[in-house]
C-alpha positions in Angstrom: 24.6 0.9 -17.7 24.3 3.6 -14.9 20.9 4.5 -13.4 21.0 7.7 -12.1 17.8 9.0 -10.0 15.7 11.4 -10.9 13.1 11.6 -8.2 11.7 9.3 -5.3 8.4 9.1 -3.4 7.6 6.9 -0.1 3.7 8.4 0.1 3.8 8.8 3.8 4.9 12.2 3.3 1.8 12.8 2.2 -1.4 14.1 4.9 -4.8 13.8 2.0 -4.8 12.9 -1.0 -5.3 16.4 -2.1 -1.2 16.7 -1.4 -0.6 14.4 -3.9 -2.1 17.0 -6.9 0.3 19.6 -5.5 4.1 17.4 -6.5 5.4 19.8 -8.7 9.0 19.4 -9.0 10.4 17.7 -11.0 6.9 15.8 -11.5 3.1 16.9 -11.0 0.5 14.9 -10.8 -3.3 14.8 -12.0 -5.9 12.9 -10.5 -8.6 11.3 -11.7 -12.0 10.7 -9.4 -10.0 11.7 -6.6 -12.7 12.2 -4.8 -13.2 8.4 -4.4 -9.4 7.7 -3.8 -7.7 7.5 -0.5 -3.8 7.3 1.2 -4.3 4.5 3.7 -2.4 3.4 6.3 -1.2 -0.7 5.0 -0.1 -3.4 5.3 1.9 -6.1 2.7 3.7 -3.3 0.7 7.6 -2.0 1.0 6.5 0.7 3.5 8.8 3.5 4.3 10.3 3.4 7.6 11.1 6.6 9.7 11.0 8.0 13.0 7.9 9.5 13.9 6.7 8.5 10.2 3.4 6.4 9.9 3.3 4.0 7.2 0.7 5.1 4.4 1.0 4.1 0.5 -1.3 5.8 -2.5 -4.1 3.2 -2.8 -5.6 3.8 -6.3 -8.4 3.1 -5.8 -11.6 0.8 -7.6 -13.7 3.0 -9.4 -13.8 3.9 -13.2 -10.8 5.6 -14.0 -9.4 6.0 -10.3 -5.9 6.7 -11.1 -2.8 9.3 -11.7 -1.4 11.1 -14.6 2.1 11.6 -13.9 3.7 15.0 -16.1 7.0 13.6 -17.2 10.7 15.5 -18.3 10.6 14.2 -21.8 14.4 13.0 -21.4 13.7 9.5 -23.6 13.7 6.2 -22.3 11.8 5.9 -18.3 12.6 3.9 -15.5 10.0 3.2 -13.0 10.0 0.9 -10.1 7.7 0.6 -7.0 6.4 -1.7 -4.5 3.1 -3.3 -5.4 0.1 -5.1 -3.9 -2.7 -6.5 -5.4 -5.4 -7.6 -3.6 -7.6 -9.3 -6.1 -7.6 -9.7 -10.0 -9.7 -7.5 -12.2 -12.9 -8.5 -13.4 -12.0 -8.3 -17.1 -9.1 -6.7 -18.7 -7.8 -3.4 -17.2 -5.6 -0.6 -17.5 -2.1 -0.9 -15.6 -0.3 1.5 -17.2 0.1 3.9 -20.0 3.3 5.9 -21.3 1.7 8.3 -24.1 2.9 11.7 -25.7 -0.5 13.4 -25.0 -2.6 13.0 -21.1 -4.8 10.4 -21.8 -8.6 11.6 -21.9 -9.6 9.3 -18.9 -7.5 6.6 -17.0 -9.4 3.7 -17.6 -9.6 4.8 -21.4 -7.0 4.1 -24.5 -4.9 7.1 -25.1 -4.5 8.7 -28.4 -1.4 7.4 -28.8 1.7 5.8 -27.2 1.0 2.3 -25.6 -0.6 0.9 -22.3 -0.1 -2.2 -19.9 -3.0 -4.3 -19.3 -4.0 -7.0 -16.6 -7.0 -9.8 -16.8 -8.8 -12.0 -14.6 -6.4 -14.7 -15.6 -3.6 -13.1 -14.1 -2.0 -12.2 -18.3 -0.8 -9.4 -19.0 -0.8 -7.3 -22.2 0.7 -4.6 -23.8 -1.4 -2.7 -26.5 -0.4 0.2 -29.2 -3.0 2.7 -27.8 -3.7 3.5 -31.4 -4.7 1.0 -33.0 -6.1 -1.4 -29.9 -3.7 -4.6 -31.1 -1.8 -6.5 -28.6 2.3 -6.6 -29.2 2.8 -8.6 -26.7 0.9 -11.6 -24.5 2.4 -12.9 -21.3 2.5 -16.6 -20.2 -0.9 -17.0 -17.7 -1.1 -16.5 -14.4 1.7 -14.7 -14.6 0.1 -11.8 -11.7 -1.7 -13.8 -8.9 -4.3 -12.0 -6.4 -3.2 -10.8 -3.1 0.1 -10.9 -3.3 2.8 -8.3 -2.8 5.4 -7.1 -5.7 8.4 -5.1 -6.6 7.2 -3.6 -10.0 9.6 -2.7 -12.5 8.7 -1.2 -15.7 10.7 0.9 -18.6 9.4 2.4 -22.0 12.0 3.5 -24.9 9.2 5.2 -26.9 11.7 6.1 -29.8 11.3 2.5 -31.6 12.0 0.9 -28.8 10.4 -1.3 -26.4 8.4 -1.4 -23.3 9.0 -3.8 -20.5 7.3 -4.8 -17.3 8.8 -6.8 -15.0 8.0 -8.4 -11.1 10.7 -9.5 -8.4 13.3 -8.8 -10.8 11.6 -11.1 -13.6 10.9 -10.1 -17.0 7.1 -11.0 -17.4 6.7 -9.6 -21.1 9.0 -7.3 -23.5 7.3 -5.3 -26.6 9.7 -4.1 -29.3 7.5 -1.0 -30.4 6.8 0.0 -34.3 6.0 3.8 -33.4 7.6 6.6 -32.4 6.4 9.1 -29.2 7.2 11.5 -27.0 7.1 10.1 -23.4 5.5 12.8 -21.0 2.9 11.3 -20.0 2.7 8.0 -17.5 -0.7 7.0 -15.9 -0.6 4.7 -12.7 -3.9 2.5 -12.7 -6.6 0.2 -10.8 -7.1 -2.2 -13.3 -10.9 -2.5 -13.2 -13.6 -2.2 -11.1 -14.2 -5.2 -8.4 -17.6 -5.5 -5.8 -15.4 -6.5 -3.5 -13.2 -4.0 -3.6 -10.3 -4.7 -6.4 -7.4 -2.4 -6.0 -4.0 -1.4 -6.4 -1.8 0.0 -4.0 1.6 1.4 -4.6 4.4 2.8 -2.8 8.6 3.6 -2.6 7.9 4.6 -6.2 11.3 5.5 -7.8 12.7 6.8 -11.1 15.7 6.6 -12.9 17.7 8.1 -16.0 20.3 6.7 -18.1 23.2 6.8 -19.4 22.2 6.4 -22.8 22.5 2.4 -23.3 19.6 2.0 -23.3 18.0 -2.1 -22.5 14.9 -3.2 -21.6 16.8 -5.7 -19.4 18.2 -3.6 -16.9 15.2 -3.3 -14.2 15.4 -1.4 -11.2 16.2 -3.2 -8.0 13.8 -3.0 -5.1 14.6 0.0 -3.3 13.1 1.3 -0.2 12.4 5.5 0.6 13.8 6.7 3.8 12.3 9.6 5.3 14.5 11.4 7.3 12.8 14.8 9.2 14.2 17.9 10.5 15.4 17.3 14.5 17.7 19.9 15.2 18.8 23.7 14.4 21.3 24.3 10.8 24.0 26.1 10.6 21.7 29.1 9.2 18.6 30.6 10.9 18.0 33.4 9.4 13.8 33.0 8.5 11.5 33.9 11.3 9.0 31.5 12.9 5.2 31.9 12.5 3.2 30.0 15.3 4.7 28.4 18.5 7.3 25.9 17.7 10.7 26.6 19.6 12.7 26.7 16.8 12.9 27.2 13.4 13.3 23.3 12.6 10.3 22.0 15.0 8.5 24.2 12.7 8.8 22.0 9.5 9.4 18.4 11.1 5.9 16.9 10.1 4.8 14.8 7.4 2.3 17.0 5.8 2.2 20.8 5.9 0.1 22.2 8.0 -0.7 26.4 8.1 -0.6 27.2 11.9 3.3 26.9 12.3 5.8 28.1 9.5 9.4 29.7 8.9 9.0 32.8 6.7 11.0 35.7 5.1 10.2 38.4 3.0 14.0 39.3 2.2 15.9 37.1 -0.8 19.3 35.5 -0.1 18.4 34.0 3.6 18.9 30.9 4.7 17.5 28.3 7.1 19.1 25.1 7.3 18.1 22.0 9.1 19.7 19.2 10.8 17.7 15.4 10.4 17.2 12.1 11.5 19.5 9.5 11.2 19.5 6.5 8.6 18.7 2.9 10.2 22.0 0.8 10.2 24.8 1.3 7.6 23.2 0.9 3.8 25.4 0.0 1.2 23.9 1.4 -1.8 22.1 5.4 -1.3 21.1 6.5 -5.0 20.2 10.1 -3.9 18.7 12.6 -1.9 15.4 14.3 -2.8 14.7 17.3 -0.9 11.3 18.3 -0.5 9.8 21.4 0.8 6.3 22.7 0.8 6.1 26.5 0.1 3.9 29.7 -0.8 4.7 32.8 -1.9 2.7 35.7 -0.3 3.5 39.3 -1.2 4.4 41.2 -4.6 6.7 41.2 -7.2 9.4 37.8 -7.8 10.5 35.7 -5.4 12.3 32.0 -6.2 13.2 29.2 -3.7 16.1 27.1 -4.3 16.9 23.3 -1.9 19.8 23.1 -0.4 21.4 19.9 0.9 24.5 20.4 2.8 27.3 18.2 4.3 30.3 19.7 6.4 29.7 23.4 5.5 29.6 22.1 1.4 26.4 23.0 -0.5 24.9 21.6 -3.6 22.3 24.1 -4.7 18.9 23.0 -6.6 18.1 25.3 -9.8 15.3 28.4 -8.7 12.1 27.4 -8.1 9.5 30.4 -9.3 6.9 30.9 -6.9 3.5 32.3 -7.7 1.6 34.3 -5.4 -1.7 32.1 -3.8 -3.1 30.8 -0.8 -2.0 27.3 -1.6 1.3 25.6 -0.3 2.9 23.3 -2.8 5.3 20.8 -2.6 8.6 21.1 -3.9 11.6 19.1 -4.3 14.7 18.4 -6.0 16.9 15.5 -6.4 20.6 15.2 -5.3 22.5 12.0 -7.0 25.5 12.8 -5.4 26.8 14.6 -2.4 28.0 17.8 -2.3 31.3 17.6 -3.8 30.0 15.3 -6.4 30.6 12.1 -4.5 28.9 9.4 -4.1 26.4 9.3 -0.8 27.1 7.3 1.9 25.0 6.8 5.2 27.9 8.8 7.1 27.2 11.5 4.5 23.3 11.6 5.0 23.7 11.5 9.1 25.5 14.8 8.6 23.4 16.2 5.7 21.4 19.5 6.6 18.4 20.3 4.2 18.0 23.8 3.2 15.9 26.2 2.5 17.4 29.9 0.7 14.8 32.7 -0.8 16.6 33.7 -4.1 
């Protein structure tokens, strides 16, 4: 079968944990008691590497209901994998994760329907039809042990077909499922709530499409997010610079946007493209690209912005983007599977790639 990505996420591109609310393409996110939920800088999970990046993952926290609820493309069987550490079991059984048709009414609550992933004190876990509480499926024991690092790798076929949750590339427990849902929804979890500070923390998540053959034993390999950042002027420079960066692409080489240095036009079909940092050695395997830009739309009447990622004066050109007039800047991205020209990506390819940005 052939994974395809659909969108990737090392969390160091992220400055507060307010950014995280603001993923709207393809994805957006909800959170839950965000107010008591942090980025921090970690140890012990896959952390992105990057020049001039600083390692941060999305620690979900240990309060009631800490969590996210992820807005899906209802496109059928999901994919998920991510690194994952967990410092300490739960007290009693929690909430990992849930894969449900309608947002869930709190995190650490059953949805209305659908089914969710739970984790014990014992290290079991469980996966439960949300609507009527019973287990389909128990693992062996001590399967999950405390403070200990993961690669997580979970799949849902909601169309009477299973669920599976899997840890280093081993199966941990399968459910063949009875019911029938739309998958939209997916809620990330802190199973529990720990005085000494139980949590989860996650990072390089990743998701895949299929091809259609659908298995619940094809996992997702551990994969790592490479962050490369703009270093050097594009081919285009044709938006104007707002705030005192040199050039157009030391105006958009941070992590996390900031609103003192921008590019901006307020003319549609211009271009700014931007040159970026090099991949580490020579990977073998490079499902994707995802662009990301963060953006705001501030005068009247329509304005759309579509990602560009470019490679020896070939474009492939994401689908409009409509922006909305507002004082806040949101992130958006789009995923490339293949290079322009539909082939596949190599690390020669990404070294030359420029990422663009065109006001449609």
């Amino acid at each position: 079968m052939t994974l395809i990505l659909e969108w990737a996420c090392g969390f160091e591109q992220f400055g507060a944990i307010s950014d995280i609310a603001q993923v709207a393409q393809p994805w957006t996110a909800q959170l839950s008691n965000g107010n008591f939920m942090s980025i921090s800088t970690t140890t012990g999970v896959r952390s992105l590497q990057g020049s001039g990046v600083t390692p941060k993952a999305l620690n979900l926290g240990n309060f009631v209901s800490s969590g996210v609820i992820w807005t899906v493309p209802n496109i059928g069987t999901r994919y998920l994998g991510m690194g994952w550490f967990l410092p300490a079991l739960p007290a009693g059984e929690g909430n990992l994760f849930q894969f449900t048709a309608t947002p869930p009414a709190s995190p650490s609550g059953a949805g209305a329907d659908g089914v969710r992933i739970t984790l014990d004190n014992t290290g079991t876990v469980r996966i439960r039809q949300n609507s009527t509480n019973s287990v389909l499926v128990t693992s062996a024991a001590y399967a999950v042990s405390a403070n200990t690092q993961y690669w997580l790798s979970v799949s849902c076929n909601p169309n009477s077909g299973w669920v599976a949750f899997a840890l280093n590339g081993t199966v941990i427990c399968t459910a063949t499922l009875g019911i029938n849902f739309a998958l939209q929804y997916i809620t990330f979890l802190s199973a529990g709530v720990s005085s000494v500070g139980q949590q989860i923390v996650v990072d390089d998540l990743v998701s895949y499409s299929t091809d259609g053959t659908d298995t619940a034993s094809t996992l997702v390999p551990p994969r790592s997010v490479w962050t490369s950042l703009p270093n050097a002027v594009g081919d285009q420079t044709q938006w104007s610079r707002v705030g005192g960066a040199v050039a157009n692409w030391d105006s958009v080489n941070g992590q996390a946007y900031q609103t003192a240095m921008y590019n901006t036009t307020s003319q549609n079909g211009t271009f700014d493209y931007y040159n970026i940092t090099d991949l580490p050695g020579a990977p073998t395997t490079i499902d994707g690209v995802v662009v990301t830009a963060c953006a705001r739309k501030e005068d009247s009447g329509s304005r759309n912005l579509k990602l560009h990622a470019r490679v020896n004066g070939v474009d492939d050109v994401s689908s409009a983007i409509t922006l909305t007039t507002g004082a806040a800047f949101w992130y958006l991205s789009a995923t490339f599977p293949k290079a322009p020209g539909s082939v596949a990506w190599t690390a020669s390819a990404i070294n030359l790639c420029q990422l663009g940005l065109e006001s449609a």
